[in-house]
Every structure is written in structure tokens, then in C-alpha cells.
C-alpha positions in Angstrom: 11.1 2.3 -20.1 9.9 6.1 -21.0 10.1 8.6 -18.7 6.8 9.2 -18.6 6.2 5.3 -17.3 8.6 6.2 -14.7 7.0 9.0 -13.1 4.0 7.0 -13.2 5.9 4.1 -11.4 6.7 6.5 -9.0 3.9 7.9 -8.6 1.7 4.5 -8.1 4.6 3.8 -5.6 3.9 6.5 -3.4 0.3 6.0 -3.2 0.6 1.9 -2.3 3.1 3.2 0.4 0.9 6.1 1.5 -2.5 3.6 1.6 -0.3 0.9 3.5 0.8 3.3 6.1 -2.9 4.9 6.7 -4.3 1.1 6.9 -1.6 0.0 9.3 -2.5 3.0 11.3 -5.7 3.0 11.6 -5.4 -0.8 12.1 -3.6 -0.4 15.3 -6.0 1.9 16.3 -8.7 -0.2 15.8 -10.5 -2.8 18.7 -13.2 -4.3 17.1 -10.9 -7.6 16.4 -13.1 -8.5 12.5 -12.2 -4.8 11.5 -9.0 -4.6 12.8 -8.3 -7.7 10.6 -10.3 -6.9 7.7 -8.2 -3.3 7.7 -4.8 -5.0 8.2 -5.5 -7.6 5.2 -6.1 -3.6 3.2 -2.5 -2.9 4.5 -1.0 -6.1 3.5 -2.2 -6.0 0.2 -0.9 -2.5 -0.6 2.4 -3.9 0.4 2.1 -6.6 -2.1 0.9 -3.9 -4.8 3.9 -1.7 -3.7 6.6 -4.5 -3.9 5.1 -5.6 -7.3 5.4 -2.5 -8.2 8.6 -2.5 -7.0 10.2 -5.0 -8.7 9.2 -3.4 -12.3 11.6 -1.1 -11.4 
């Protein structure tokens, strides 16, 4: 892998793990129970981008 597909790795990891912590957040701030679940489904799936990503590595 080049160097430059590393720091875009790196890159794309920081913003799954930056989205996942801003949905998770905003999730537990959340009481309207549809929302709160839609918006935690957002944070589960940037976990599963981020650990896909991950694993490239």
C-alpha cells in the first residue's frame, strides 16, 4: 500500500470515528424514542465503516 492510500486510510478513519462519536452523542441526548433509534443505527454504522476500514489496515 502507497503512502498516499495510507493517509487516506487514516484520514477516512478519523472521520467514521469522529461521525460515530457525534451520533452516539447526540443519540443519548435525544428523547423522542424513533429518533433516538434512527440516530443510533447512524452511529452503529460508522462503527462498522470504521472497523472495515480498519481491517484494511
Amino acid at each position: 500500500m502507497s503512502e498516499k492510500e495510507l493517509l487516506y486510510l487514516e484520514d477516512a478513519l478519523g472521520h467514521e470515528q469522529f461521525l460515530m462519536t457525534q451520533c452516539t452523542e447526540c443519540a443519548a441526548k435525544l428523547t423522542d424514542p424513533q429518533l433516538k433509534n434512527f440516530v443510533s443505527g447512524l452511529a452503529a454504522s460508522h462503527s462498522e465503516l470504521f472497523n472495515s476500514l480498519y481491517n484494511v489496515l
